[in-house]
C-alpha positions, 0 to 999 in steps of 0.5 A: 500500500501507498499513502497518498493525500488527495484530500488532506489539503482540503481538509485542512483549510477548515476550521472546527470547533470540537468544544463546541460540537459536543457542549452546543447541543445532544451529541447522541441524538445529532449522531442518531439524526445523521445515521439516518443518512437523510436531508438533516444530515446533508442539508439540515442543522449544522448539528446534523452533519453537514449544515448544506452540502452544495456544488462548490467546485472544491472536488475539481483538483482533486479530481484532476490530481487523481486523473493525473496520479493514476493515469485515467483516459477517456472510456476508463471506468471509475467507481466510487463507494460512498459516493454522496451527492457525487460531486467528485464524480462530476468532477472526474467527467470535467477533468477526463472528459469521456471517462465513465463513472459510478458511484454507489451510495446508501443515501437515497436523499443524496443520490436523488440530490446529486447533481443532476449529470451524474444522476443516471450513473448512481445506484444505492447499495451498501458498500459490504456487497457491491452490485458489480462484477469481478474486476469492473474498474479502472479505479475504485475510491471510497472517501469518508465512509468506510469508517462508517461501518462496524468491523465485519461490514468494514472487511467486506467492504474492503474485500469488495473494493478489491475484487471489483477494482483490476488496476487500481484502488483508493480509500481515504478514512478519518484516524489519529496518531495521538490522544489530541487526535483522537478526543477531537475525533470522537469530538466531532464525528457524528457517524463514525464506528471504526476508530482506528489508528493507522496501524489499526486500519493497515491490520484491517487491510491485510486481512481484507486482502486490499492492494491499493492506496490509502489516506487519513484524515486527522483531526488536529 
């Protein structure tokens, strides 16, 4: 495996408020109201999520970053499990014009508000079982979502990246290095159940079989 930080940069140019996510409102019943995956949690209350999750452009370089990393031409095929409202997957016909994709999402409230390109390309399923072939595409991504799952639905997961990937695989998922790291984690996730420290998700990995590049976000 390879660490590679497509988001990081991004992540990193926005500043939160641990102290206040957790002492503002009912931590539980945010993360309650989130799990349902639902217009609360994508476009509600900031307490619920995301507090309106809108095109801005934001996902076009790192769209161009991953064309250009792992070589993507016009007619490859890219998936993306977890996929949101897809905005990234926009992105991708932007920057490859005549590339394919996919994107798969347990969210049907953001897939019916994806944008309205991409709207066709989207499916709804869960990441433990994906609905696609042995070896399906040219690049398999999943970012911000495998840490959403408990530990034998995170296996699977991972197996099913690997199997319906043949070239090449990326997964981005939240960590900590330290307890810093960790307390503004468990802070400001509302839908997180795996929290793992790096070596943690690299065991995860192994035992899934996974050969591809990952990246982890912290919360520093």
């Amino acid at each position: 495996m390879a660490l590679v930080e497509f988001v990081t940069p991004l992540h990193t140019r926005t500043a939160r408020d641990y102290l206040g996510r957790v002492n503002e409102h009912d931590k539980a019943e945010s993360a309650r109201v989130a799990r349902q995956w639902g217009r609360d949690y994508w476009d509600g209350d900031r307490r619920y999520g995301y507090g309106g999750y809108r095109y801005d452009g934001r996902w076009l370089p790192v769209a161009e970053a991953m064309a250009e990393h792992y070589g993507l031409k016009p007619g490859d095929r890219v998936l993306d499990v977890g996929c949101g409202k897809a905005f990234l997957l926009y992105e991708f016909t932007r920057a490859v014009p005549g590339i394919e994709v996919v994107g798969l999402d347990i969210s049907t409230y953001a897939l019916e508000n994806a944008k309205e390109e991409i709207r066709p390309m989207l499916r709804h399923g869960h990441a433990r079982e994906l609905p696609f072939e042995d070896d399906s595409f040219d690049l398999v991504i999943s970012l911000a979502t495998l840490h959403n799952l408990r530990l034998p639905d995170l296996v699977s997961a991972v197996r099913e990246i690997q199997r319906v990937g043949r070239r090449n695989r990326y997964i981005m998922v939240e960590s900590y290095r330290n307890e810093t790291e960790k307390v503004n984690l468990l802070y400001w996730q509302l839908t997180c159940e795996s929290f793992l420290a790096p070596e943690e998700w690299d065991w995860v990995y192994e035992q899934a079989g996974y050969q591809g590049d990952v990246e982890y976000i912290y919360f520093e």
